[in-house]
N, CA, C and O of each residue as an XYZ file, in Angstrom:
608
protein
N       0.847     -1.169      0.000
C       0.000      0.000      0.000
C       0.896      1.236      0.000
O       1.868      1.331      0.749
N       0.589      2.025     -0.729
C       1.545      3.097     -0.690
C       1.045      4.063      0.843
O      -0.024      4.189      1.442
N       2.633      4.685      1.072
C       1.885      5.543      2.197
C       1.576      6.487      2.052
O       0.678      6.983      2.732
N       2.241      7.166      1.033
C       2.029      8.235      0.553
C       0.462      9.130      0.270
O       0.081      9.540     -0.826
N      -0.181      9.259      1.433
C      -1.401     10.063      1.353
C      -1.763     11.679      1.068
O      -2.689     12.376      1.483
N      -0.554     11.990      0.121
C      -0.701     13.508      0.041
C      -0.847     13.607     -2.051
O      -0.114     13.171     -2.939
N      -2.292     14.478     -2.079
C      -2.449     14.367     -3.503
C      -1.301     14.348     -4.640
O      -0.485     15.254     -4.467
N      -1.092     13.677     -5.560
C      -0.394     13.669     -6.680
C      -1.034     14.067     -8.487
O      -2.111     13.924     -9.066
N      -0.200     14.401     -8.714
C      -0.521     14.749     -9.801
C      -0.255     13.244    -11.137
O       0.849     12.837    -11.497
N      -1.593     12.712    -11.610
C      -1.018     11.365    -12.466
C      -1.010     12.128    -13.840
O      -1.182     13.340    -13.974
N      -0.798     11.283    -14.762
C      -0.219     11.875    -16.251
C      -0.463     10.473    -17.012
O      -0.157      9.431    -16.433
N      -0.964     10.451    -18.188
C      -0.371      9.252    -18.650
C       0.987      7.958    -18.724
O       2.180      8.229    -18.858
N       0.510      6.812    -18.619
C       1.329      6.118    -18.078
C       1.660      6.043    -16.665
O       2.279      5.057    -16.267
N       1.401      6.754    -16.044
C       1.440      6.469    -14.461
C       0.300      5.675    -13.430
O      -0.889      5.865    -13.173
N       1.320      4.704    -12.999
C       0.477      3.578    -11.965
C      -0.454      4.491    -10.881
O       0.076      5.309    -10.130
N      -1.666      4.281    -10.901
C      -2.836      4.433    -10.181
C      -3.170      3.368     -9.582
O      -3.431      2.383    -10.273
N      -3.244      3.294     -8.258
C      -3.732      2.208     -6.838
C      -4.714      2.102     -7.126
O      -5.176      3.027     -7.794
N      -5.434      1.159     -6.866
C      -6.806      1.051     -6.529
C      -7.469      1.898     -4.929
O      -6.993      1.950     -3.795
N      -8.517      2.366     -5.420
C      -8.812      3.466     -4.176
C      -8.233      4.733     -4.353
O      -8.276      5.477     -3.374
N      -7.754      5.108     -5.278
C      -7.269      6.649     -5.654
C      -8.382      7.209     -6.166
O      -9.349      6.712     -6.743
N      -8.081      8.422     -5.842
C      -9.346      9.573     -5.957
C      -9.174     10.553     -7.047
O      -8.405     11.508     -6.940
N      -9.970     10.292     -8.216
C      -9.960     11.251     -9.295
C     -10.738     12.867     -8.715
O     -11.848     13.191     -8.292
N      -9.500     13.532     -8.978
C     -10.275     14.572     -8.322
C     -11.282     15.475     -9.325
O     -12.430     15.838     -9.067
N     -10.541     15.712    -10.485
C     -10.976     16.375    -11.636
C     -11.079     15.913    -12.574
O     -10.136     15.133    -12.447
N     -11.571     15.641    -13.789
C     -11.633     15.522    -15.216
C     -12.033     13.858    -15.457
O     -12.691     13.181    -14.667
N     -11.672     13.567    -16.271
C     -11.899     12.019    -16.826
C     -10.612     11.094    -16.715
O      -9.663     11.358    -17.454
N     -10.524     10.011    -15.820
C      -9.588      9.321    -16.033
C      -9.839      7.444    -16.843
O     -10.811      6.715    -16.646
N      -8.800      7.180    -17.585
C      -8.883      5.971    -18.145
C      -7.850      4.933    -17.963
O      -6.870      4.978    -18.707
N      -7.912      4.280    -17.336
C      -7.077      3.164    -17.035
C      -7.033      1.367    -17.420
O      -7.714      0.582    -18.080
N      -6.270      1.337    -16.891
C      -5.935     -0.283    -17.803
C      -5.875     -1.027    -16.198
O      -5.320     -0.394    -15.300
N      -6.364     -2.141    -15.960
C      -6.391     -3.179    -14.568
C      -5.183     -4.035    -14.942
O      -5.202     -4.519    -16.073
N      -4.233     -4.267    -14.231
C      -2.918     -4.851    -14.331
C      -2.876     -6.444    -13.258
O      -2.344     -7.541    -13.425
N      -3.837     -5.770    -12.014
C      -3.545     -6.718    -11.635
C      -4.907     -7.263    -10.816
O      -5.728     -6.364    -10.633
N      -5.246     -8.433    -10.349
C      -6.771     -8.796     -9.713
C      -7.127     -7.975     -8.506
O      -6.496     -6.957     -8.224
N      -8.123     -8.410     -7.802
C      -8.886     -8.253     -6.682
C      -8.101     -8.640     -5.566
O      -8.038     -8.005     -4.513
N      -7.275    -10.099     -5.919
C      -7.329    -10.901     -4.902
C      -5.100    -10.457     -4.987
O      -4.245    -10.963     -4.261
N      -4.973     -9.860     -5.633
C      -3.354     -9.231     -5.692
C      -3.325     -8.150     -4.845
O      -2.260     -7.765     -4.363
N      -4.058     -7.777     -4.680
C      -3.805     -6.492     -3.473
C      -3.388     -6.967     -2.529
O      -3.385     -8.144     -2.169
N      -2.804     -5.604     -1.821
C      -2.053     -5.575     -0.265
C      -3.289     -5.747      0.653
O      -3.239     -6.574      1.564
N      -4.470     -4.948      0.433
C      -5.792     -5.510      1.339
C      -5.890     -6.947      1.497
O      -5.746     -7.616      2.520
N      -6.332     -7.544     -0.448
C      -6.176     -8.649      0.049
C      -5.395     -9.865      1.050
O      -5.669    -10.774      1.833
N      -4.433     -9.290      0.522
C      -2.793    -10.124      1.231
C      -3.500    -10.178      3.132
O      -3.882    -11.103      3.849
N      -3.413     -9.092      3.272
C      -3.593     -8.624      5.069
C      -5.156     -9.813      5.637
O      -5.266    -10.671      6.512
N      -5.929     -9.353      4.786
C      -7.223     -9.823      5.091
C      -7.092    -11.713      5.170
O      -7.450    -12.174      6.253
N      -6.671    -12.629      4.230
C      -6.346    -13.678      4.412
C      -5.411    -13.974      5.219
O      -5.410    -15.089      5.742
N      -4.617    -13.236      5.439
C      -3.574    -13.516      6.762
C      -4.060    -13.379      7.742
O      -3.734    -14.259      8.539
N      -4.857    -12.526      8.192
C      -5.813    -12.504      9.529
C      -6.661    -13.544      9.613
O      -6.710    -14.206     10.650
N      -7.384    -13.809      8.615
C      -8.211    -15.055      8.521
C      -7.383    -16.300      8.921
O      -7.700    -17.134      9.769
N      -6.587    -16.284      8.379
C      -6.124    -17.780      8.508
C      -5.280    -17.741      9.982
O      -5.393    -18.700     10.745
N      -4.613    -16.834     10.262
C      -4.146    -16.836     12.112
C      -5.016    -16.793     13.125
O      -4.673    -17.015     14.286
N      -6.675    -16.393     12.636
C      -7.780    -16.448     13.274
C      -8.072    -17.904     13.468
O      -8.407    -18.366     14.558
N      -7.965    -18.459     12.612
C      -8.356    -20.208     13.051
C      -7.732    -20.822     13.583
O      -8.060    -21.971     13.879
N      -6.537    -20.268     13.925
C      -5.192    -21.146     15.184
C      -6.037    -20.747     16.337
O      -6.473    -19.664     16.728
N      -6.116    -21.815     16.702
C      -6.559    -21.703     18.574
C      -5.040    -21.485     19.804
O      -3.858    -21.826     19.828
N      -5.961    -20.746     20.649
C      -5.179    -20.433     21.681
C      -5.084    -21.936     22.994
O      -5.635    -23.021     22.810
N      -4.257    -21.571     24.226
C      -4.614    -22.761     24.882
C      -6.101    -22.908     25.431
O      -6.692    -23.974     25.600
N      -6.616    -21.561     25.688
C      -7.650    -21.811     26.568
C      -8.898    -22.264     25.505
O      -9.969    -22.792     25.803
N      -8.514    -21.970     24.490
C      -9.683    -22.561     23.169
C      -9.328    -23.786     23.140
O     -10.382    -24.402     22.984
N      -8.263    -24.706     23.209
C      -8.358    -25.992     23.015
C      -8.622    -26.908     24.561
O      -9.271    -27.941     24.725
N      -8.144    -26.398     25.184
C      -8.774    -26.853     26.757
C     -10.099    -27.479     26.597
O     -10.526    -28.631     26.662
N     -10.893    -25.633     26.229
C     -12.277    -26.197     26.058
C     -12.835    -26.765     25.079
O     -14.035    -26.963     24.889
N     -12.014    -27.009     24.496
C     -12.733    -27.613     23.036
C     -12.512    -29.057     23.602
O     -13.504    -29.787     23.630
N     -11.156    -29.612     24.117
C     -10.592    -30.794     25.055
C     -11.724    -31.470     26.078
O     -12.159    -32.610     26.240
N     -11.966    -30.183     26.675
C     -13.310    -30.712     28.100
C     -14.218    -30.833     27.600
O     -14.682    -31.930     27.913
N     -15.244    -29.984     26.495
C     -16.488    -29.741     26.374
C     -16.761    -30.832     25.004
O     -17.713    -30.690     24.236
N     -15.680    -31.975     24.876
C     -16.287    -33.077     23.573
C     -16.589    -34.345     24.357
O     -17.693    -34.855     24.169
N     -15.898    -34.817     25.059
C     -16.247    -35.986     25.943
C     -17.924    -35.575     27.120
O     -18.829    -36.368     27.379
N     -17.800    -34.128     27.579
C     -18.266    -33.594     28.503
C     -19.897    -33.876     28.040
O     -20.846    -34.358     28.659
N     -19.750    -33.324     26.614
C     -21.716    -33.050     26.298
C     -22.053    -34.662     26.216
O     -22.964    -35.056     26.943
N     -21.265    -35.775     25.241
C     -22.424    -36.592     25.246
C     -22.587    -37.325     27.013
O     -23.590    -37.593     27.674
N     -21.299    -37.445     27.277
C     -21.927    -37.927     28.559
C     -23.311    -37.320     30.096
O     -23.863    -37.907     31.027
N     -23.319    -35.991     29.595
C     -24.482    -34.651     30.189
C     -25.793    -35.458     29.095
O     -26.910    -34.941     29.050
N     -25.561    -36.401     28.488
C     -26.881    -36.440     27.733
C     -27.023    -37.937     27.942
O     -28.162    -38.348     28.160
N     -25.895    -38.918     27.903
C     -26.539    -39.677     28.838
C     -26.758    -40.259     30.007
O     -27.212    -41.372     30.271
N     -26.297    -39.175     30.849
C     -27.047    -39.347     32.266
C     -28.465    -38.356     32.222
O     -29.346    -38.404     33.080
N     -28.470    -37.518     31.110
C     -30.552    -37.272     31.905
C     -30.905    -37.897     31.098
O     -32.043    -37.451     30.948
N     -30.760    -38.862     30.213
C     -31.230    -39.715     29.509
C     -31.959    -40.873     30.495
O     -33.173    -41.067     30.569
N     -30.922    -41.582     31.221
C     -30.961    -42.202     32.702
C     -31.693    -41.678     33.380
O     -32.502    -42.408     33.952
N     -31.754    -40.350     33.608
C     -32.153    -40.146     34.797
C     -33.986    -40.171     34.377
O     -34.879    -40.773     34.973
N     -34.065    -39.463     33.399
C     -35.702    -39.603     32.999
C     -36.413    -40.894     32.850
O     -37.560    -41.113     33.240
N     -35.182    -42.197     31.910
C     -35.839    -42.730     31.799
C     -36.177    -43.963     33.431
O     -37.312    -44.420     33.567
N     -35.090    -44.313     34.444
C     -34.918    -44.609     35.581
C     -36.423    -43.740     36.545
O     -37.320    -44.224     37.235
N     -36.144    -42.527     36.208
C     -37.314    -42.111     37.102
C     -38.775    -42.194     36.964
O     -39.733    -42.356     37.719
N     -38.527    -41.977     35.414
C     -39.960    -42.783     34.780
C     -40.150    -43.816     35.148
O     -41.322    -43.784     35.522
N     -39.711    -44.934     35.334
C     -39.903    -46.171     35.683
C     -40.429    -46.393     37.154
O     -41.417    -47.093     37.378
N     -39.817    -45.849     37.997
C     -39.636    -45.796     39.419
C     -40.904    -44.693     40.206
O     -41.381    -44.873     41.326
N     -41.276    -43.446     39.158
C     -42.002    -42.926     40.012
C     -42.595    -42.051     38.640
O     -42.639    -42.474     37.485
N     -43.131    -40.402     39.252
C     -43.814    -39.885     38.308
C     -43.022    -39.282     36.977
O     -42.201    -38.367     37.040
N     -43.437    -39.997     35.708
C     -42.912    -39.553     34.345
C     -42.521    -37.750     34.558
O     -41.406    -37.376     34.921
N     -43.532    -36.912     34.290
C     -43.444    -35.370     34.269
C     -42.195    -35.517     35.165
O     -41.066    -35.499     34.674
N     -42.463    -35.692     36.747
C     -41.395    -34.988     37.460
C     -40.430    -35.732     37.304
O     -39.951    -35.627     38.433
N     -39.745    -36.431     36.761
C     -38.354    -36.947     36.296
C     -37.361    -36.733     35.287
O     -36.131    -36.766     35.311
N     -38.516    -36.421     34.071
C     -38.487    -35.606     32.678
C     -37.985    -34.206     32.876
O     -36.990    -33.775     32.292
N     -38.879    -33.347     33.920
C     -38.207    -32.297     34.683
C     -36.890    -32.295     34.644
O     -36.093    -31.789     33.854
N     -36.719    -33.142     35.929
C     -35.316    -33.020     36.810
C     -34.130    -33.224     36.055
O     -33.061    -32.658     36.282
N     -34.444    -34.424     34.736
C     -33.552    -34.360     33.315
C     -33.343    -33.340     32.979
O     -32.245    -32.857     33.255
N     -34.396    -32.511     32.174
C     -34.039    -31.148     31.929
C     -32.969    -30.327     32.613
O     -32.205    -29.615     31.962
N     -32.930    -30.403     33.592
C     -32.613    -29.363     34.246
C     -31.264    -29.601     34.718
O     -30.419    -28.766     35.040
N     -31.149    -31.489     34.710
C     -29.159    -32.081     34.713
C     -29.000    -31.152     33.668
O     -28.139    -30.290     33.843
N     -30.011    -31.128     32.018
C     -29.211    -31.495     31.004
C     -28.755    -29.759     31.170
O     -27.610    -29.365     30.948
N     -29.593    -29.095     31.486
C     -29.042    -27.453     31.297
C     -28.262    -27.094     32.550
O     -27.472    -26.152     32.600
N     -28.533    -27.891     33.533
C     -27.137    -27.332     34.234
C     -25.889    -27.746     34.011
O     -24.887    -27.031     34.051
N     -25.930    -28.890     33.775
C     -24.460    -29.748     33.797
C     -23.542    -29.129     32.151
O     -22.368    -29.273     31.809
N     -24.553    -28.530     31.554
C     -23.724    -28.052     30.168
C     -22.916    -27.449     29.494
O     -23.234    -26.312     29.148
N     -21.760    -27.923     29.124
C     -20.662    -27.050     28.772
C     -20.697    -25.926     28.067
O     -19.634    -25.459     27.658
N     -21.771    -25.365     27.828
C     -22.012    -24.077     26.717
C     -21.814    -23.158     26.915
O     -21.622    -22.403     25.962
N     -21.733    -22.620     28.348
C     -20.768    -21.667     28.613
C     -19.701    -21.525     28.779
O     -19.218    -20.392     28.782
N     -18.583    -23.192     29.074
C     -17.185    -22.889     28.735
C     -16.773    -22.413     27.025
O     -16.106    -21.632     26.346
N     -17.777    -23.592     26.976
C     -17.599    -23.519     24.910
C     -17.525    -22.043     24.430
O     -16.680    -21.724     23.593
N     -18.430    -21.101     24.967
C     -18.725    -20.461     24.334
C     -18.014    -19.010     24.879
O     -17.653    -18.016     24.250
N     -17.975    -19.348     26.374
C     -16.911    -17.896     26.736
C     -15.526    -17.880     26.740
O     -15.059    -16.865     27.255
N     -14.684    -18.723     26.307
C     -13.134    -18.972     25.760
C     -13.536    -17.978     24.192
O     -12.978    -16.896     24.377
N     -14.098    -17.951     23.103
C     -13.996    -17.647     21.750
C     -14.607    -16.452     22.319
O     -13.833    -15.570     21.948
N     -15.441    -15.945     22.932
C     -15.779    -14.513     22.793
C     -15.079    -13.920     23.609
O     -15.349    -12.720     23.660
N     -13.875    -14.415     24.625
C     -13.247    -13.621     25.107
C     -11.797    -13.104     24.153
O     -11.169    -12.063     24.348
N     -11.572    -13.904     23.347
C     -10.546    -14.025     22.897
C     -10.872    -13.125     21.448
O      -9.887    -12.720     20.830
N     -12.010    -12.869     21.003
C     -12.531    -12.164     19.999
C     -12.796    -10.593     20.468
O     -12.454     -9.723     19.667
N     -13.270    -10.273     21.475
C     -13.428     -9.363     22.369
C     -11.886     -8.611     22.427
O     -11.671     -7.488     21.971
N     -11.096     -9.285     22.941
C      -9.540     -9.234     22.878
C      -9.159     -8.466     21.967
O      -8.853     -7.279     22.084
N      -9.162     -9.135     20.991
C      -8.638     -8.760     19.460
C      -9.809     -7.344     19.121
O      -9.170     -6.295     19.041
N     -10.778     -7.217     18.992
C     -11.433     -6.361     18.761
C     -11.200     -5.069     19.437
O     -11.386     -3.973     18.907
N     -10.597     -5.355     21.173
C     -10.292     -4.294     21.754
C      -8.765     -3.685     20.917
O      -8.541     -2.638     20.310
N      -8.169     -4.522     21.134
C      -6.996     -4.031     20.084
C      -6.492     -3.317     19.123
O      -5.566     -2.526     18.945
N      -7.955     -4.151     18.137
C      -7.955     -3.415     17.054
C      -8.411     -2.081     16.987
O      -8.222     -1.431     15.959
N      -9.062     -1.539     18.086
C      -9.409     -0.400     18.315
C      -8.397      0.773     18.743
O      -8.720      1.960     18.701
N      -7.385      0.403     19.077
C      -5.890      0.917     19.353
C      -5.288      0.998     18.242
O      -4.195      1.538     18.413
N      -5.497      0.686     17.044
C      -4.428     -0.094     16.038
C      -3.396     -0.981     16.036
O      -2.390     -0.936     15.329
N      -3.768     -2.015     17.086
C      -2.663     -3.367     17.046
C      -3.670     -4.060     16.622
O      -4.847     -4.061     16.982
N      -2.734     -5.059     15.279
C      -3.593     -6.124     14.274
C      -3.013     -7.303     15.546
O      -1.839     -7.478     15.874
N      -4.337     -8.060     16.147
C      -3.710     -9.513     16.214
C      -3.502    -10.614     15.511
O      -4.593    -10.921     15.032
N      -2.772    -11.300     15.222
C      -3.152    -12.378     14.628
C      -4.164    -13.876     14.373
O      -4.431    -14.711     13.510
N      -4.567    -13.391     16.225
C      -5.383    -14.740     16.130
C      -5.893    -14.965     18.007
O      -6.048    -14.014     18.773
N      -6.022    -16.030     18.286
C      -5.827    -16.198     19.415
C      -5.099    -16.970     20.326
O      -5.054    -16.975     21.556
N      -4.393    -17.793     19.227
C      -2.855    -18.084     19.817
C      -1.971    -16.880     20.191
O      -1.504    -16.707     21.317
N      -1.818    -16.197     19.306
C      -0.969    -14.977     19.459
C      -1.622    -14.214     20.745
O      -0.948    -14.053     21.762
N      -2.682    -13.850     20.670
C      -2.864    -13.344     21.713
C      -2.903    -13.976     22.765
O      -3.010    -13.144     23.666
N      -2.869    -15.345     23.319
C      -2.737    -16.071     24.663
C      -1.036    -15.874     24.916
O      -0.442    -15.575     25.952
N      -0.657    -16.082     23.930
C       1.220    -15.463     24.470
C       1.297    -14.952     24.803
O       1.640    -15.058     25.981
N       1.036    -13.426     24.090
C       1.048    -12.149     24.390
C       0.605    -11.889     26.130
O       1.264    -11.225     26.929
N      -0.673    -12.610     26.409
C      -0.840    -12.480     27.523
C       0.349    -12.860     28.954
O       0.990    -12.379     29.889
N       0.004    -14.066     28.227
C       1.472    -15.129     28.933
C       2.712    -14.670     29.484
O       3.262    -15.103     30.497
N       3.221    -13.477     28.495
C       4.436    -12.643     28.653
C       4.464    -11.709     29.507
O       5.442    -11.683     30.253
N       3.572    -10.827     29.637
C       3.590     -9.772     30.761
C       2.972     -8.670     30.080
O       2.606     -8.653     28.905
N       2.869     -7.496     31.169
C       2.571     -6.541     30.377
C       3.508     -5.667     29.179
O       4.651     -5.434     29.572
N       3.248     -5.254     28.051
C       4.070     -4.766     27.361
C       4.607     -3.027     27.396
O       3.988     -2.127     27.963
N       5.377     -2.935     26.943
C       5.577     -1.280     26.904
C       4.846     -0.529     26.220
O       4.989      0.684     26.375
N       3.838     -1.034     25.253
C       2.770     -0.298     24.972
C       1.339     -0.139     26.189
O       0.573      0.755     26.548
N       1.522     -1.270     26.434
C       0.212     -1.412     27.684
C      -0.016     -0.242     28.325
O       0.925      0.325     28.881
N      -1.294      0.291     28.344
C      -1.580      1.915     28.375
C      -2.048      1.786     30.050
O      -2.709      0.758     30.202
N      -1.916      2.378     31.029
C      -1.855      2.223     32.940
C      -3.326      2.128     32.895
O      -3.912      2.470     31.867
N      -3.890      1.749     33.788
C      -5.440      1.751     33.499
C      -6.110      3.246     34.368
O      -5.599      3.790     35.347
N      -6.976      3.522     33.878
C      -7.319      4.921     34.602
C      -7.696      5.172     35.686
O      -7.892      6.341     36.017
């Protein structure tokens, strides 16, 4: 990307970026190179793809919460169908329910990736690109940095 953000004067034969601003008159140009050749592009797939590396605390829970659900399903499985047997259907069916939503990993599952997205989003609001959330569990790991702003 060029850095150069101060107007220029083009002329024939001179390379024009994509995203340059015709200020005056008619311009005609020739496309040299794709969509997917840009420096945007370049940045944007690199984020993408360091986005899908997991951090530790994403694989932990990804680790706990695969063995974790089916077995949360079959014990109120048990438990409804045992209590059904033994006493009143409704109130056993209940008390299943209520293993199956307490005992459920969906909030580890689910608050590891939004913290770690949250993260990066705060960041990016500073202008530091993260890479992912590996990168950022290091980052943490390490200490505070010399950018790290004192808290107010």
């Amino acid at each position: 990307m060029p850095k150069d953000v101060t107007p220029v004067e083009a002329g024939g034969g001179d390379i024009v970026y994509a995203g340059s601003i015709n200020g005056t008159g008619a311009l005609e140009v020739e496309v040299t190179a794709t969509a997917e050749d840009n420096s945007l592009a370049r940045i944007v797939n690199i984020v993408e793809a360091e986005q899908s590396r997991k951090g530790n605390a994403q694989r932990l829970a990804d680790r706990i919460s695969q063995p974790l659900v089916p077995g949360i399903m079959i014990l109120a499985a048990a438990i409804a169908i045992a209590g059904s047997l033994l006493g009143e259907p409704t109130t056993w069916i209940q008390r299943a329910v209520v293993v199956l939503v307490a005992a459920s990993p969906c909030a580890l599952a689910i608050s590891v990736p939004v913290t770690v997205f949250a993260a990066i989003g705060a960041a990016s609001r500073i202008g530091a690109l993260v890479k992912g959330g590996a990168a950022r569990s290091r980052s943490a790991a390490s200490g505070p940095s010399p950018w790290t702003r004192p808290a107010p």
